[in-house]
N, C-alpha and C positions, 0 to 999 in steps of 0.2 A: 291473746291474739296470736294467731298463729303467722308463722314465717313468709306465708307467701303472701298474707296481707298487706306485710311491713315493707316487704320491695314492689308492690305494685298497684295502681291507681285504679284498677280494677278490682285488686282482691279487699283493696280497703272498704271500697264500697260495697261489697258485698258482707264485706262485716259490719258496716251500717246498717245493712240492710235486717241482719240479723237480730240488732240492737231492736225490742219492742220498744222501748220510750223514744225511738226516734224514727220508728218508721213512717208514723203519719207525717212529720215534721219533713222529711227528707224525701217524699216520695215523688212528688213533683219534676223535683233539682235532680233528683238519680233518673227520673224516666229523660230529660235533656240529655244528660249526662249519652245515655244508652244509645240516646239518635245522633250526639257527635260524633262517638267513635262509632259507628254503624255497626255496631254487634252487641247482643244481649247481654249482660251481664251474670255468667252462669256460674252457676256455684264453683268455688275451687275449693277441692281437700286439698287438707295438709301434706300430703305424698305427692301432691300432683306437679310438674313440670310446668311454668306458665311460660309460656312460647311468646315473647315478645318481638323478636327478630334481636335487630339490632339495636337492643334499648342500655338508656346509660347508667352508669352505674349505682348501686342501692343507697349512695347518698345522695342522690337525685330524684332520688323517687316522689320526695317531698314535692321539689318542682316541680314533678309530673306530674302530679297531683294536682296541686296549683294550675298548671297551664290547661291541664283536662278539665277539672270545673271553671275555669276561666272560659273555657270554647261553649261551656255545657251553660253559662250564665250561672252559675253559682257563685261568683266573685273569689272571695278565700275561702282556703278550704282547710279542715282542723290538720293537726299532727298526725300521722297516721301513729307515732307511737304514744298520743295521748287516749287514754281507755276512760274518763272519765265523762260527764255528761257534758255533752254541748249547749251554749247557754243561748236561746234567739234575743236577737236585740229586743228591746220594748218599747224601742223609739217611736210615737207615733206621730202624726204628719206633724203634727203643730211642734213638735219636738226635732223633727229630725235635722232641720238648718241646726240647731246649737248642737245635739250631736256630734254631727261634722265636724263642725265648729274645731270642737275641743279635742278633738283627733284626727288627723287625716294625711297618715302615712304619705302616702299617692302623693299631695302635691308638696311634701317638706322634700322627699327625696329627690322629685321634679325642681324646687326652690333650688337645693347642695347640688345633687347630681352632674344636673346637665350643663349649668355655666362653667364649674369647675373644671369638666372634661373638653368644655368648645377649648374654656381660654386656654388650657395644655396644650391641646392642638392645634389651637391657634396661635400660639408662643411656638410650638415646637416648626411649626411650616416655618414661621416668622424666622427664624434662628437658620433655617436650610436656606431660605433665600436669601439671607443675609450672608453666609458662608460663601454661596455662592459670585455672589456680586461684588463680596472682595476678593472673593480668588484666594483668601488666606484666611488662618488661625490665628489671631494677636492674642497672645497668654501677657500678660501682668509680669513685670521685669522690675524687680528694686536697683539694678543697677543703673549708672548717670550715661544717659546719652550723650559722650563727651564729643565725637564729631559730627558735625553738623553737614546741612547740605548732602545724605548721601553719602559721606563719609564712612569709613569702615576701619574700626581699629585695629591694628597689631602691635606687636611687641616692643616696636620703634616708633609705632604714633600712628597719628592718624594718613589711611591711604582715601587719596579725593579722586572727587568724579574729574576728569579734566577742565570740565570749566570752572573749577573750586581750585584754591589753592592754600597754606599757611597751617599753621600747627593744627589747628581744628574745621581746618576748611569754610572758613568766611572772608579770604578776600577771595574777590571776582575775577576770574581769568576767562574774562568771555567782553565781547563786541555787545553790545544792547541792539533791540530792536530799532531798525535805521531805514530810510525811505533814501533813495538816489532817483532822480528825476523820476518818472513814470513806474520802478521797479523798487519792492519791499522788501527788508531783510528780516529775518529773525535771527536770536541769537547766535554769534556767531564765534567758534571758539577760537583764545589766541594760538596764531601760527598756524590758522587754517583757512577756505574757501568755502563759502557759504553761499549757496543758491538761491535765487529768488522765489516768491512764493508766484510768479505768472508765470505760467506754460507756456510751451509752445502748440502751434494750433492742432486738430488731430490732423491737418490735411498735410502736415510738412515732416519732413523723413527722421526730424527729433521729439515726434508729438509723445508731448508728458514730461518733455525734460525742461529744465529751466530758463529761462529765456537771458540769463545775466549770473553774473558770478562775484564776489567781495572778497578781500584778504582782508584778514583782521590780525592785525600787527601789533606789536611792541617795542619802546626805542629803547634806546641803550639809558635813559633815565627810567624805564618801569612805565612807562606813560602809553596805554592802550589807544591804540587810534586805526579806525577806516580807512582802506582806499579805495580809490574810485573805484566804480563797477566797470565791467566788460560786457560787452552784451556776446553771446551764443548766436552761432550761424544756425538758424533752426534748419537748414535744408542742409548740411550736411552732419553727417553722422559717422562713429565709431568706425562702421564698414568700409565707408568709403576714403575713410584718410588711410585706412589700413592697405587699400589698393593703390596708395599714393608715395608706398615707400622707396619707391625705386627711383622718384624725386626727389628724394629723401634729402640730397644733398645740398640741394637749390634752393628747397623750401624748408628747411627743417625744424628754425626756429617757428612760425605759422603750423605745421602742421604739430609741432610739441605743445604750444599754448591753444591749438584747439582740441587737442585730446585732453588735454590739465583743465578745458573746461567744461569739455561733456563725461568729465568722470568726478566734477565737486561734488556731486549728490550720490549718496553714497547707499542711499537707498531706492534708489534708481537703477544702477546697476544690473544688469545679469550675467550670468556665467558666458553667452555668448558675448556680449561689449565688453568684458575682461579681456576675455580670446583676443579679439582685434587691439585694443590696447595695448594688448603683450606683446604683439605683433611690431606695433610700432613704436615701443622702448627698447626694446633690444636691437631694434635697427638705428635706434639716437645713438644708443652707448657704444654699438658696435664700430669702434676702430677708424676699421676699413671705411665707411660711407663718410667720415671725414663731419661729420653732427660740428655746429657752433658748438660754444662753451656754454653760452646761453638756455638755447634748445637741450644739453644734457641737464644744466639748472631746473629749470621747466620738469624736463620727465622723471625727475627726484620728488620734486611737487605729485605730479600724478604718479607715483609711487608710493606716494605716503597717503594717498586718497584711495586706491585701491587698498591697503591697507586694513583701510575701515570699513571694507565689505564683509559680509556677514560670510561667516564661516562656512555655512551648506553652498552658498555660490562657489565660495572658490573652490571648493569641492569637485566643481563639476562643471569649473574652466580647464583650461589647456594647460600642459604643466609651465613651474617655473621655473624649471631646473636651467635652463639656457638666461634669463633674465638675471639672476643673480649670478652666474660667472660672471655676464658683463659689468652686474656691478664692482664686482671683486677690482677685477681690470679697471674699471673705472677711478677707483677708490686709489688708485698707485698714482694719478693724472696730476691730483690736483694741489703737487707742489705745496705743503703745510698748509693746505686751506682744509677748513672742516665747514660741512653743511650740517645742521641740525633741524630736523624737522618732528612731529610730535608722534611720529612713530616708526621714523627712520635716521639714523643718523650716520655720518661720513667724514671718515679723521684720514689724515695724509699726512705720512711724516718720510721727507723728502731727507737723507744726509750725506748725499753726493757733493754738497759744497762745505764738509765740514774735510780737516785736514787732518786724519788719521788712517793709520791702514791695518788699527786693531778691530776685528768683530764688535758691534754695535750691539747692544741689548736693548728693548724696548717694550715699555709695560704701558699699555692700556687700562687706565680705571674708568671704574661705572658707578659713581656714588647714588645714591637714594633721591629723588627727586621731590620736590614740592607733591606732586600728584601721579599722577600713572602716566605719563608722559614723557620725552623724553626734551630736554632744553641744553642748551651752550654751557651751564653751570655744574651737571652733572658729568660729565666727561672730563680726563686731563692725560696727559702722556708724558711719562719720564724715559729717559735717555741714559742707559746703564747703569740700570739699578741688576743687582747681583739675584735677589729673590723678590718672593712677592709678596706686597708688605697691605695689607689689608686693614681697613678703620674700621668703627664703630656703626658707621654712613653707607660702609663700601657693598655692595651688589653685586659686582664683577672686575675679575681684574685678568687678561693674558696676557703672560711676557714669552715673549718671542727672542731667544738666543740663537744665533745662529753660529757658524763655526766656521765662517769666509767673508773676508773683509770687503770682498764686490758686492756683497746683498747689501746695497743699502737706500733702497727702498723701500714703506710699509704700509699700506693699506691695511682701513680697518670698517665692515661696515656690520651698525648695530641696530636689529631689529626689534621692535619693540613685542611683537609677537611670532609668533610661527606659522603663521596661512599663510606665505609661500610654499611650506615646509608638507605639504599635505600627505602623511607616511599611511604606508598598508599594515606597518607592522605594529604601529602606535598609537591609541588610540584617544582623544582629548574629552576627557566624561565631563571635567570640572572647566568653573572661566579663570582657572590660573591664568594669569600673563607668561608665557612662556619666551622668555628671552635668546637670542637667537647672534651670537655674534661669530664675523666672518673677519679674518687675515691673511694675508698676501703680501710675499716676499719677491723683489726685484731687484736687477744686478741694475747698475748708474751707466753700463754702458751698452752702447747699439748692438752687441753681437747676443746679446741675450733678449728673446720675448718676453716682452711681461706676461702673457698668458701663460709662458711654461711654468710646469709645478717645480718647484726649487728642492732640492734633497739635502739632507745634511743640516734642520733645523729642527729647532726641541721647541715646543708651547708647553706651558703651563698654563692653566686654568684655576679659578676656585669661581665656583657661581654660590649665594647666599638664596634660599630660597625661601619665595615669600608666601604663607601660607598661614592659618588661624593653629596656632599650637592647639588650643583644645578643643579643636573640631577634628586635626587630623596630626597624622603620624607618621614620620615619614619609612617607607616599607623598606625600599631600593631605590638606585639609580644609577643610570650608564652614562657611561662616557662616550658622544656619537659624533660622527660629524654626517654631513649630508656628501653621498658618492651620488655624482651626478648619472653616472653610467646607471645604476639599480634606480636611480630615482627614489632614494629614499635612503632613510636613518645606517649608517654604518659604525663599525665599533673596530674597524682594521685598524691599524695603528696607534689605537688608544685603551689607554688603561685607567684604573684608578688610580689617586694620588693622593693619601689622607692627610689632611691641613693641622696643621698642630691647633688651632681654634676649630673648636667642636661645631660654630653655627655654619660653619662653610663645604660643599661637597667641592674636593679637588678633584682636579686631572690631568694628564699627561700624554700628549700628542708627538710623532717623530712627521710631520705633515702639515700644512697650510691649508685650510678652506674654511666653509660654515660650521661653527661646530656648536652643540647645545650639549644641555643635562637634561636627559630624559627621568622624569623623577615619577616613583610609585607610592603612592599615599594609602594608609590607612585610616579609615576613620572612626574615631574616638566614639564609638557606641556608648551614650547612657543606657548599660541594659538595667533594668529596675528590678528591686531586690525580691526575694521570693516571693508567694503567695504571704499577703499579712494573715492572720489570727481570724478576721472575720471571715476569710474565701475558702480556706483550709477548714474551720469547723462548718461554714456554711454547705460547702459540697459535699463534705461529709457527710453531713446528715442529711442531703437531699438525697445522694446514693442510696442509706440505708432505706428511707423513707420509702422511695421509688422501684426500688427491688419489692419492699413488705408489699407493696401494693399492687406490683404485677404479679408478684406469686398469688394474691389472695384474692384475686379477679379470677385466673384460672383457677384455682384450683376448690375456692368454695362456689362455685357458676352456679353445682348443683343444692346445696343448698339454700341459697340465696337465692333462688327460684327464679335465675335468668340466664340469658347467654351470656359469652362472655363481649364484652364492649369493645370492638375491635380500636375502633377511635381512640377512646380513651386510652388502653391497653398501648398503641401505636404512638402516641402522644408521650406517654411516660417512658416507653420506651429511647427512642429521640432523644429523651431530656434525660433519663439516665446514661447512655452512651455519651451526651453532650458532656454531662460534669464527669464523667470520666476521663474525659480526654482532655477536659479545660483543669484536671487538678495534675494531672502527670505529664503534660504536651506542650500547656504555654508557653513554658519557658525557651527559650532558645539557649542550647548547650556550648553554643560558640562562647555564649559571655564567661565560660569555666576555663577556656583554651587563651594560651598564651600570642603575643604578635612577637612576630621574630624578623630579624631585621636579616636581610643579606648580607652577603658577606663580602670582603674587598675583593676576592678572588673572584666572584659572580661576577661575568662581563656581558651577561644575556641581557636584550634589551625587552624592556616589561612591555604587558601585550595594552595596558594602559592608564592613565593617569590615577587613578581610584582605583585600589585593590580591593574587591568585592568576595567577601568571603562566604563562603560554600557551606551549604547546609541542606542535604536535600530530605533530611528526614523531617526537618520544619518544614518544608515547602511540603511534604505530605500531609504534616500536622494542620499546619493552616488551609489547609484546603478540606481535610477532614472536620473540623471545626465550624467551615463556613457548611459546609453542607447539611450537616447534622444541627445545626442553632436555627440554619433554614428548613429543616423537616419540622423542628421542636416545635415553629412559629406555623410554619404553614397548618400543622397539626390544630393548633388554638385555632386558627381560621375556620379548619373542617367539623373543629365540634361547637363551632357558632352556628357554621352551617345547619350542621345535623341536628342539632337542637331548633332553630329557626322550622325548619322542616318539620319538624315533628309536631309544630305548636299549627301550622298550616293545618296538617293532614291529621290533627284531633287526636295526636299521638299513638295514630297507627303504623303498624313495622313500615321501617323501609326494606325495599326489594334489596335482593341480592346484588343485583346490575347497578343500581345506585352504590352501593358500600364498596362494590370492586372498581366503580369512577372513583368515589373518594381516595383510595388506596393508590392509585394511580396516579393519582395529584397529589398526598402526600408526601410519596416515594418519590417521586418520577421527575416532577419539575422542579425539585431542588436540583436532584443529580444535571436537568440537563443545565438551568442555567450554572451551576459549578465547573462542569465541563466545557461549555461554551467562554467561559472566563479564565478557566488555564488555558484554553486551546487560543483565544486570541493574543491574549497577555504576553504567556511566557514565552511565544518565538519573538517578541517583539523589543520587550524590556527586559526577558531576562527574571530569574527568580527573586530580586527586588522591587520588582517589576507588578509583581500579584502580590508579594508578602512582605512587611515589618522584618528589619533584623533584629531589633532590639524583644518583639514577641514571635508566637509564630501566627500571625494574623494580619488580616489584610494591610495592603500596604498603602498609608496614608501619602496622601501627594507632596514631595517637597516644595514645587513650585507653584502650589496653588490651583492647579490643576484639576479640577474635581470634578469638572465635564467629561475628562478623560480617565477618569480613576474606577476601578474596578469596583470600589469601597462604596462609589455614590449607584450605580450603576446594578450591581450582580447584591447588596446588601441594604443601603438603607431603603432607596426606592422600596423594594419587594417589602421591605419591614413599614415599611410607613402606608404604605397598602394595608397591608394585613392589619395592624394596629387598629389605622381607621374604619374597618369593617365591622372589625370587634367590638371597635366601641361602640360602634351604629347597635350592633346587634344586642349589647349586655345594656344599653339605654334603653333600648323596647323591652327585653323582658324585666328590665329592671318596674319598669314606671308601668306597663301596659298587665304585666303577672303579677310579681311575686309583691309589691305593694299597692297593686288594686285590693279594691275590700268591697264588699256586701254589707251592705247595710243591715239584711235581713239575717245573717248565718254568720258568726265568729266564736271563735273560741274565745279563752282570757287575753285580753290586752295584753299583758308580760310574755305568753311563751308566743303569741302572734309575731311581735316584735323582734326576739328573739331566734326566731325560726327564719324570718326574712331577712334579720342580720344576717345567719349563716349562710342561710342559699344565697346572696348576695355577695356574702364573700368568697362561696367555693367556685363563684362562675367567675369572676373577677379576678382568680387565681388562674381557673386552667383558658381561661381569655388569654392569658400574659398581659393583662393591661398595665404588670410593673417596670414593664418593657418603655411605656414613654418615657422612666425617668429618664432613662439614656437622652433625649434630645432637650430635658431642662439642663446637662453637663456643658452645653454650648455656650451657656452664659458667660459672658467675659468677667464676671467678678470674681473674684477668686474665692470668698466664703462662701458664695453661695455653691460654686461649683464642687467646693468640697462637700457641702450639707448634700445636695443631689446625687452626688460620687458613692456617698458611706449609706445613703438611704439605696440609690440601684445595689450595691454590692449587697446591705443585707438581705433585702427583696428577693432580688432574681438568684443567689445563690443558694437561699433556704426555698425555694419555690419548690421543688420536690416533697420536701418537709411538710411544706403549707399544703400540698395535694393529699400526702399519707396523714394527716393528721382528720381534713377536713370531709376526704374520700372514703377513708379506712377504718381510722380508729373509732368513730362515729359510731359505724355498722354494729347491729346488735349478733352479729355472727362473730366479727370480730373480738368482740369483751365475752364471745360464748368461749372462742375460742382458746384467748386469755385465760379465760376461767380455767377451762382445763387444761391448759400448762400445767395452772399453779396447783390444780387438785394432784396430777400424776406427779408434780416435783412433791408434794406435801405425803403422798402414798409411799415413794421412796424412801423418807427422811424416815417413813414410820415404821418400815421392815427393817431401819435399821436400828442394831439394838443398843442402845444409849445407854452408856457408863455409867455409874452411880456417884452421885458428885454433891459434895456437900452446899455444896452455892446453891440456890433455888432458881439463879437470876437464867441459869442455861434453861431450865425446864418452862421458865415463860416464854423463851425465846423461841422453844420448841412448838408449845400451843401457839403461839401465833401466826407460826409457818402455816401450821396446818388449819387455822382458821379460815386463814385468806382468802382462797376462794369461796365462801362459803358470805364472808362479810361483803365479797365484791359484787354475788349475785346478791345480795339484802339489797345493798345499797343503787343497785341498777334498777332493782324493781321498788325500790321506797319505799319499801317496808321496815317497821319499826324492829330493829335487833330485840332479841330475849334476853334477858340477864342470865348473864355468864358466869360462873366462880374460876378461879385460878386451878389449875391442877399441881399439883406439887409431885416431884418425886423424893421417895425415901429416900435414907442411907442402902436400903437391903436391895431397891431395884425395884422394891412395888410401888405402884402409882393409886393412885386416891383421888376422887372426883368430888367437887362438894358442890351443891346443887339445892 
């Protein structure tokens, strides 16, 4: 048979037709044949060029075969490298139901095939919408869920939600669901205002806000209890009490307690009803307008309610930089009385009636609280203590020396967060709690203002920060306080001050005001260890695999008596650039680099909470990656297509204009959706934003987020697309081609079988259908995930390999080609001239070299070997043949 037979469904047939014992049998089936592809079937010599356009490549041919008598009604069609006689069935009518019967490829493969590949895909949707509807990934954890409710542990125990409290967060710190005449409460936590679930109407100037208000309190025995409700003036609003300040003095207590109660709901709120709020607390606290003591009570309440506004409102209220000096001032007022509230608190230590005229020291502690809140048992203040003496408990502690015996007044107010504190320079990535406490020094007599700053005073500081040790690291931190003038974080006057106990960041103040610890976190990357043993030989060998295979596309075209397959060619391409860059890329080089801490002399304040480390060669990689794994897939797409097409059009060339569409689609709309995904992504989130630090590939959502994730959007979509088409497509030619059969024309049962094995598995391979195991990894069991994990890895890693073995090595050009390696290395071995060696065992080693070729073409054409003798060489150098 000659060579252009072997690659084309034309020229086979023409050597059937050659075939006398089969021409009457065939002649019928070949004249169909002739009117599907709509051209004659004319002689091809062996020198001649067969012009197929853009046909696929010569391990395809079989298929084309197949799919050409399949259009032509010949059902299957033999081997084109079978030369032996075809055998016609003998089945006649009364016979041919048992026939069937006992063979019939077609419906087994339709039985395995097609349920197998729904339920995949039916499992693999099942598993995306499930992902999605929780918003999260739950992996399998052998560790004991030790806090409950919510809970989250660290180093000193469990930290609770506010309405949890106790070592593991099971007793209840919260009001239950409660009815008060006509108006409902739901939970309501202790030491706070809880809003009714009835509106007010839209017709009235508080529509949407709650119609009543509840405290839910605690007595000095632990004993939780309700009080009555208030009811809400739904016709006046924020606004209008805020144009009411200039009464402020007449009505102050009434206008405090209806602001404390159109600000209890806290999700209610906007940036503009803050604004007027702030308006009218700093007009309570302010001095001069002469506020009840009550009415300043009150606007501590709706401070610690505003509190609980969500971070982007306050944002984008009016500052607070005037609100909190008054409170500062405030905080000197109240004569040893302390307010505590659950995210403000207010200590006064008054020692104008003590009888000495030596400088007064005073330490402020902030022990660890039941939950994230702040209560009357976490606070205490000592009265000259010399340094600062910090517990096991302790959180916070500043003492205050001063260096004149008239300062002896001290205010102290502790915030439980920082959204007053809203800085340009600072930025808050993480839901640390960020502690915030403010001091104030005043002389006992009238010629001094309390508002003036006092000079000639030392603070010390140590803040304890609370944070998950092996999620993060701490980078840096400053020492700031808030300068009302910049509106924002300053570090004049402050230094660092290292605590002889390692868990504590000190500091050192010559100055009074709000001061914090700006703190910069690292976080503790699991980067994961190199490529295992399976990824590193499996790339491996797909590289070489995939190089042999595009070199021998081009470069045997012409003997193999076709063009060369752009598809295909473009397809292997992709997928060798892909393992190349997924065996030298994945890794991210940051996990090799060390974390370095600041140093005490650094007084810059960090730009914010999570230090975000830099890697912009990854963010090439992974975006190089996404693009090219997106050409490799789209490519499987286009040679479903083109083959699909082919089987349409009777396996006639496609145009020119159709293969430069393909090419355009293969190229083209990868690049643009990649581009369209850094281009939105990264002004927005930033390079963690589009990439994994731990790989250099997409970046998976930490907060469940998957609607807005780049990964669900610019990768799986597109993949799950593509997949599904493929399969549509490798099911048809699976069931409708390559295991249809003729009853009337078959070859032997064994190489039928066998032949439709392979073509079935080499479409199956350049499908990428080992691409779904990816969406069985979503199982939550952990064996099985592993079983799915090592089966994708070996799959789609060796998928190169599975193309050069199933595309390539096959080819009878290929093992020609083989052949004559082995014949020129065997001609070489034989020019040279061979020492004389008493061992015999070198001179068979030698015959063997030179056999090789010679036993590999026997054995390609199955032909029976001739008995061979051993050749021996002498002592003298002469050789002897015995035969």
């Amino acid at each position: 048979m000659t060579e252009a037979t072997s690659t084309h469904p034309q020229g086979l047939a023409q050597h059937l037709i050659h075939r006398p014992e089969l021409r009457g049998t065939l002649r019928s089936p070949l004249s169909k044949l002739e009117r599907a592809s709509h051209q004659p079937l004319a002689p091809v010599d062996e020198g001649t060029h067969v012009a197929t356009g853009d046909s696929v490549p010569e391990a395809c041919s079989d298929l084309l075969l197949l799919c050409s008598m399949a259009k032509a009604g010949l059902g299957s069609a033999p081997s084109p490298a079978h030369d032996g006689p075809f055998v016609v069935d003998s089945c006649s009518d009364t016979k041919m139901s048992s026939c069937c019967r006992n063979c019939n490829p077609r419906q087994l493969v339709a039985i395995i095939c097609i349920p197998i590949i729904v339920i995949l895909l039916g499992l693999s949707i099942w598993r995306l919408v499930i992902l999605l509807q929780r918003g999260t990934v739950t992996y399998p954890t052998t560790s004991l869920d030790f806090c409950e409710n919510g809970g989250t542990w660290e180093k000193d125990g469990c930290v609770c939600p506010e309405q949890w409290k106790g070592w593991r967060c099971t007793i209840v710190n919260f009001c239950k669901i409660s009815t008060y005449g006509n108006f409902h409460f739901g939970n309501i936590t202790v030491g706070k205002y809880g809003p009714s679930i009835e509106k007010c109407e839209s017709n009235t100037a508080n529509a949407g806000f709650s119609k009543a208000t509840r405290f839910c309190n605690v007595t000095i025995y632990g004993e939780i209890t309700l009080e009555n409700a208030t009811e809400v003036n739904c016709d006046q609003n924020l606004e209008t009490l805020a144009a009411q300040v200039e009464n402020i003095t007449e009505n102050s207590l009434e206008i405090s307690s209806e602001t404390q109660r159109l600000t209890s709901d806290a999700n209610m709120l906007t940036a503009q009803n803050i604004s007027f709020a702030t308006i009218v607390l700093q007009q309570i606290f302010n001095a001069s307008r002469n506020a009840t003591v009550d009415a300043k009570k009150v606007a501590v309440t709706t401070v610690n309610q505003l509190l609980d506004a969500r971070e982007d409102i306050l944002q984008n209220a009016s500052s607070f930089g005037s609100l909190t000096t008054e409170l500062e001032t405030y905080s000197l007022s109240l004569m040893n009385e302390a307010l505590f509230h659950p995210n403000i608190a207010i200590q006064s230590v008054d020692l104008s009636t003590e009888d000495t005229s030596q400088p007064e020291t005073v330490l402020f502690s902030v022990q660890r609280g039941v939950n994230d809140i702040l209560d009357s048992e976490q606070t205490s203040v000592d009265i000259n203590e010399k340094e600062l003496k910090p517990g096991d408990q302790t959180e916070l502690q500043i003492l205050i020396n001063n260096t004149q015996s008239t300062y002896r007044k001290f205010g102290f107010v502790l915030y439980q967060n920082s959204k007053f504190f809203q800085s340009n320079t600072f930025t808050m990535r993480s839901n640390f709690s960020q502690r915030v406490v403010s001091c104030k020094v005043s002389a006992d007599d009238a010629n001094h203002s309390m508002g003036k700053e006092i000079s000639n005073v030392s603070v010390e500081m140590i803040f304890k920060p609370r944070y998950d040790e092996s999620q993060f690291q701490l980078h840096s931190y400053a020492c700031v306080f808030w300068n009302v003038t910049k509106d924002d974080w300053d570090t004049y006057g402050c230094k660092k001050k290292p605590n002889n106990n390692s868990q504590f960041l000190g500091c050192h103040c010559n100055h009074t005001t709000s001061f914090a610890v700006l703190m910069s976190f690292d976080i503790n990357y699991k980067y994961p260890e190199s490529l295992d043993i399976i990824s590193k030989v499996g790339c491996g060998l797909s590289i070489a695999g995939l190089a042999f295979t595009i070199i021998f596309q081009i470069v045997t075209r012409n003997q193999r008596k076709t063009s060369i397959t752009w598809v295909f060619v473009s397809l292997c391409t992709s997928m060798l650039i892909f393992n190349i860059l997924f065996l030298f890329g994945i890794e991210n080089s940051n996990k090799n680099s060390n974390i370095t801490v600041s140093s005490e002399d650094d007084l810059g304040i960090p730009q914010n909470d999570i230090n975000t480390p830099e890697n912009h060669t990854c963010t090439v990689m992974a975006a190089l990656l996404h693009y090219f794994l997106l050409v490799t897939l789209t490519w499987t797409a286009l040679n479903a297509v083109q083959l699909y097409f082919l089987l349409l059009r009777a396996m006639k060339p496609l145009s020119r204009h159709f293969l430069l569409f393909l090419s355009l689609v293969g190229w083209g709309v990868p690049a643009l959706i990649v581009c369209l995904t850094v281009g939105i992504v990264y002004p927005l989130k930033g390079e963690l934003g589009y990439r994994e630090e731990i790989i250099c590939w997409l970046a998976v959502p930490k907060d469940g987020n998957y609607l807005e994730s780049p990964l669900l959007w610019s990768f799986i979509l597109p993949v799950v697309i593509i997949l599904f088409s493929n399969t549509v497509v490798f099911i048809f030619i699976s069931v409708k081609v390559l295991w249809g059969r003729n009853n009337n024309l078959q070859s032997t049962k064994k190489s039928s079988v066998m032949k439709n094995t392979l073509s079935t598995l080499s479409i199956a391979v350049v499908f990428g259908l080992t691409w779904t195991l990816g969406y069985l990894m979503l199982i939550n069991d952990h064996n099985i995930k592993i079983i799915f994990g090592y089966l994708f890895c070996i799959f789609n890693t060796t998928q190169g390999l599975q193309i050069f073995i199933l595309y390539t090595a096959r080819t009878k050009v290929f093992q020609n080609k083989v052949s004559d390696v082995f014949e020129s290395i065997s001609s070489v071995i034989a020019r040279i001239k061979m020492p004389s060696l008493k061992i015999s065992l070198h001179a068979q080693m030698y015959e063997l070299v030179r056999s090789i070729p010679s036993r590999i073409e026997r054995f390609r054409l199955l032909e029976q070997y001739p008995n061979t003798e051993e050749t021996f060489l002498s002592e003298s150098g002469q050789s002897t043949s015995c035969s």
